[in-house]
C-alpha positions as a LaTeX table, in Angstrom:
\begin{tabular}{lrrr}
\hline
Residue & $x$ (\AA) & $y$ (\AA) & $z$ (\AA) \\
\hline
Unk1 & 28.40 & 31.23 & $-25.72$ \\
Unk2 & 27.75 & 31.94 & $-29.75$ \\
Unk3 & 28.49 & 29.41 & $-32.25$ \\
Unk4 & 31.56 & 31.06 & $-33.61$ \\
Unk5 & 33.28 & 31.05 & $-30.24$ \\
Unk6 & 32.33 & 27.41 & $-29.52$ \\
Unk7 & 34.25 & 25.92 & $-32.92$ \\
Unk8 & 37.10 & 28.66 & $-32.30$ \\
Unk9 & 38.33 & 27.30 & $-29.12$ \\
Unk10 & 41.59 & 25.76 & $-29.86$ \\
Unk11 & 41.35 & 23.76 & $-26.25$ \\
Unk12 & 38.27 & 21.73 & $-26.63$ \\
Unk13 & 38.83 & 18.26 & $-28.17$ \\
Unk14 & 36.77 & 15.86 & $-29.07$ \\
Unk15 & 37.99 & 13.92 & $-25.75$ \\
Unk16 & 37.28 & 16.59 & $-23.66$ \\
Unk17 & 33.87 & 16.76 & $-25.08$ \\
Unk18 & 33.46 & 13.32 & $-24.56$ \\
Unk19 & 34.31 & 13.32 & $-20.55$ \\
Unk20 & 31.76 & 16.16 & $-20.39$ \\
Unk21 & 29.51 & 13.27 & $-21.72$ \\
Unk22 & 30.67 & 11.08 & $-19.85$ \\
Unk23 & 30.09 & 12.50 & $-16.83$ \\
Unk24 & 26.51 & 13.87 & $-18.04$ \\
Unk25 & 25.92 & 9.90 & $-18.66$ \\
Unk26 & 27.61 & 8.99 & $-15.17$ \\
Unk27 & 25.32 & 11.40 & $-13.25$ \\
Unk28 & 21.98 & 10.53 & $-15.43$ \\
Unk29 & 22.31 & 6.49 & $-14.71$ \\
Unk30 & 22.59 & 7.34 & $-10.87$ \\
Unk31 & 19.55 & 9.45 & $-10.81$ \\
Unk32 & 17.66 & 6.58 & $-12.83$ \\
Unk33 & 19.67 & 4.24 & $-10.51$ \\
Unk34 & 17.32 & 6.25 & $-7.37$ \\
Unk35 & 14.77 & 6.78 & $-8.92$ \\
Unk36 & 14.68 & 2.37 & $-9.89$ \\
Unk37 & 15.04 & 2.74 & $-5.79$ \\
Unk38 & 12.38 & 4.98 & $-5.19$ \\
Unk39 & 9.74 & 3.38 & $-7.19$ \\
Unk40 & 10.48 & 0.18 & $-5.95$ \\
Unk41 & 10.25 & 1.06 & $-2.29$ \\
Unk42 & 7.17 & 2.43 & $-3.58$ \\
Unk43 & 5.58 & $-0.80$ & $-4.77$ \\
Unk44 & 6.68 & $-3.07$ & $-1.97$ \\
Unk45 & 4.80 & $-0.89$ & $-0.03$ \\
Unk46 & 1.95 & $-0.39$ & $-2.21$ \\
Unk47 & 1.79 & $-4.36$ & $-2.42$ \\
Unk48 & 1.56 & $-4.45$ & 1.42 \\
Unk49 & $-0.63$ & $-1.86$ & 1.48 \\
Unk50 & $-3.22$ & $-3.98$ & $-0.69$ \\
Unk51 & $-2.61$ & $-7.17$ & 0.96 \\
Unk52 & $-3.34$ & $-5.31$ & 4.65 \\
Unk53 & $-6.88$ & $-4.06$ & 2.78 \\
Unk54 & $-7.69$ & $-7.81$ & 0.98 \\
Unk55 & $-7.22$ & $-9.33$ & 4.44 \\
Unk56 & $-9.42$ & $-6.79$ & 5.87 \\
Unk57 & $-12.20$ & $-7.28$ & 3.58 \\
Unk58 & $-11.50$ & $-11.49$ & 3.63 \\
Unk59 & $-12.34$ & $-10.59$ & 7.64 \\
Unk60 & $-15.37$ & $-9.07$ & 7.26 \\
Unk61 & $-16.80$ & $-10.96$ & 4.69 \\
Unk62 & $-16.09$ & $-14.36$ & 6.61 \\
Unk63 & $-17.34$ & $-12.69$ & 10.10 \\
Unk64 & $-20.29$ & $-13.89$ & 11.29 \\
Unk65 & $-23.07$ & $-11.10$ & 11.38 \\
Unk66 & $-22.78$ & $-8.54$ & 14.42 \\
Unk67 & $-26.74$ & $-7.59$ & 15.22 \\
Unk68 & $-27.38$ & $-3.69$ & 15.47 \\
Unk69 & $-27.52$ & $-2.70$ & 19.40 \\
Unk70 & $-31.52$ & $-1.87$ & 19.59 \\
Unk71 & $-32.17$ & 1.74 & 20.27 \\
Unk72 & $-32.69$ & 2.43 & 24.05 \\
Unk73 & $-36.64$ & 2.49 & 25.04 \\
Unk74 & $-37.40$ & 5.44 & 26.72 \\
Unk75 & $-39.97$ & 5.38 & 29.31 \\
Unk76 & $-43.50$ & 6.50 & 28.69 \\
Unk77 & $-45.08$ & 8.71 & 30.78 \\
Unk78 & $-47.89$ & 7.53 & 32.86 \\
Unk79 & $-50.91$ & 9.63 & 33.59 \\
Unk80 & $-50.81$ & 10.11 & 36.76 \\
Unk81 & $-47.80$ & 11.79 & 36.19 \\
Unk82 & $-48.67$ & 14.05 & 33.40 \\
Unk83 & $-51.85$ & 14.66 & 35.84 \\
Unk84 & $-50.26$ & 16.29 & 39.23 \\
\hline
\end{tabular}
């Protein structure tokens, strides 16, 4: 649409224009409206998200010590074995 055919039209008012608005306003406040939503479902779980990992690490610092499993001995060979 050119400029000269926009101020031309006879039908478009000012009220017209402003329900166009309107509606552009209507339809921008519920996408912010979801989008309030989304982020906020976003941080609750965020926030439990953090708390599961600070209780993890409160766990594990307050655990007592677990002692590393020695390594299995393996059996020498004798030699009379290494003999025959």
């Amino acid at each position: 649409m050119r400029t000269g055919e926009r101020s031309a039209a006879p039908d478009r008012g000012s009220i017209a224009l402003r329900r166009t608005v309107s509606e552009y306003r209507a339809t921008a406040e519920e996408q912010a409206a979801r989008v309030r939503e989304e982020i906020e479902a976003a941080l609750v779980q965020a926030r439990g998200t953090r708390e599961a990992i600070e209780q993890r690490i409160a766990d594990q610092l307050h655990a007592p010590p677990v002692s590393p499993t020695p390594a299995p001995r393996r059996k020498r060979a004798t030699r009379r074995a290494s003999r025959k």
